[in-house]
C-alpha positions as CSV (number, residue, x, y, z in Angstrom):
1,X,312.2,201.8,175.8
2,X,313.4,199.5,173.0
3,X,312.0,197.1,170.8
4,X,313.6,193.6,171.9
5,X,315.3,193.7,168.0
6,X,316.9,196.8,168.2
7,X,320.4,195.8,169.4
8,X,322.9,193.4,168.2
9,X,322.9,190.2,170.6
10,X,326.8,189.8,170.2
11,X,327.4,193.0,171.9
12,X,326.5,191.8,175.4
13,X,327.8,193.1,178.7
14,X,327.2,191.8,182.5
15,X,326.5,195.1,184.3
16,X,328.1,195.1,188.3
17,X,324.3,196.7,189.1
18,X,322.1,193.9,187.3
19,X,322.3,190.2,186.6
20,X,322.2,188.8,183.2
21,X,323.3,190.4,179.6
22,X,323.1,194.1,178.6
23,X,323.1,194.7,175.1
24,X,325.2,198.2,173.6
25,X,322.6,200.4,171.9
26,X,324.8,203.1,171.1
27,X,326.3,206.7,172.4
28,X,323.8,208.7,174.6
29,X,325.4,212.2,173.7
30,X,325.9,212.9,177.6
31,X,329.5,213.2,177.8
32,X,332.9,211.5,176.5
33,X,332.8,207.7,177.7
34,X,329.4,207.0,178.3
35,X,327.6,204.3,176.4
36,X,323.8,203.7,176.0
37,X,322.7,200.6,177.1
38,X,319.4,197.6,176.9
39,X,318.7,196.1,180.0
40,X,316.3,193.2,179.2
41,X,315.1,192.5,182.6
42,X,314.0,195.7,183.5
43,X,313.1,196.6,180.3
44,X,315.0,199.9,180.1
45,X,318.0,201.8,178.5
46,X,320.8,203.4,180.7
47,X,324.0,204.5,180.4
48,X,327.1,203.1,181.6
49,X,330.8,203.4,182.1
50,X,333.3,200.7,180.9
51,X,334.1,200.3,185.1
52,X,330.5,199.5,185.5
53,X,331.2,196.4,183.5
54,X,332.0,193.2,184.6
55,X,332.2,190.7,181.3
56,X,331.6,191.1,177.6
57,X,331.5,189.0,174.4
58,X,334.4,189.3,172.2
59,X,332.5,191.7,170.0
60,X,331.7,194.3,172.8
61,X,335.0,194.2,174.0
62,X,336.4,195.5,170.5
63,X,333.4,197.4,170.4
64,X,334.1,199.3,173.4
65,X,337.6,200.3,172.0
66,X,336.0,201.9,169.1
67,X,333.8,203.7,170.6
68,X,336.0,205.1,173.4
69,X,338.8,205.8,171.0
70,X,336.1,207.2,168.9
71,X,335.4,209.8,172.7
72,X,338.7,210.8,173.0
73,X,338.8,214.8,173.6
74,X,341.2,216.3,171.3
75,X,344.4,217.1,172.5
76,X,345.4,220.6,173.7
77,X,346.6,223.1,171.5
78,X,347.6,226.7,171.4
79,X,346.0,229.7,170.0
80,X,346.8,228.2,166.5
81,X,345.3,225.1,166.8
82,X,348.4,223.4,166.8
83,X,349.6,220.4,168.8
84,X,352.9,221.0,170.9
85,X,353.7,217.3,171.3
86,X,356.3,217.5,173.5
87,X,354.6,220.1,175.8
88,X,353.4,219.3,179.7
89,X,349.7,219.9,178.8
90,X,350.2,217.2,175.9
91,X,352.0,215.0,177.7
92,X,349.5,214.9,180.7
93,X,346.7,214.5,178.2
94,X,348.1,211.2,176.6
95,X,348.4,209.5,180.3
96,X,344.7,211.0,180.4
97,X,343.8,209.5,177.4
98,X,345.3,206.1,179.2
99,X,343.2,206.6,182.2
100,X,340.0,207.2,180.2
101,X,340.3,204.0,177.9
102,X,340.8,201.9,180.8
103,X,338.1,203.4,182.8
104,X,335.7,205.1,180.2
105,X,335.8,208.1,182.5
106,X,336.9,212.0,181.7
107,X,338.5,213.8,184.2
């Protein structure tokens, strides 16, 4: 539970479970793409996926960039750590990286 102050009312969301706003609290730490969430009519947090989202405010919309870009996995490398960036493995990351920024989900 949340105090009703601790989020930022221009970061609201319409979740496709729940009528009414959501409010972004923050990350959860459960895995890349997943963002901790206020839902003032049940009076609870959850987490949720940017396809579980209907409509946001201006704000949350850039603020849901951020923080994906922010979850991007790294990009493979070799036994070096570097980056090959014309390789197959980097290649199929950065459609990957596509996938997940539309959807907020890691495969």
């Amino acid at each position: 539970m949340t105090p009703d102050n601790d989020y930022d009312e221009k970061l609201w969301f319409e979740h496709k479970g729940c009528d009414g706003k959501h409010y972004f609290l923050g990350n959860p730490h459960t895995f890349p793409g997943r963002m901790w969430a206020w839902c003032p009519v049940k009076e609870s947090s959850f987490f949720v996926s940017k396809s579980e989202i209907l409509k946001t405010s201006d704000q949350a919309e850039y603020w849901i960039k951020g923080f994906l870009s922010g979850n991007e996995p790294q990009p493979p490398a070799d036994e070096n750590g570097d980056v090959n960036f014309e390789s197959k493995d980097y290649l199929d990351w950065k459609d990957k990286i596509k996938d997940f920024n539309l959807s907020g989900h890691w495969d």
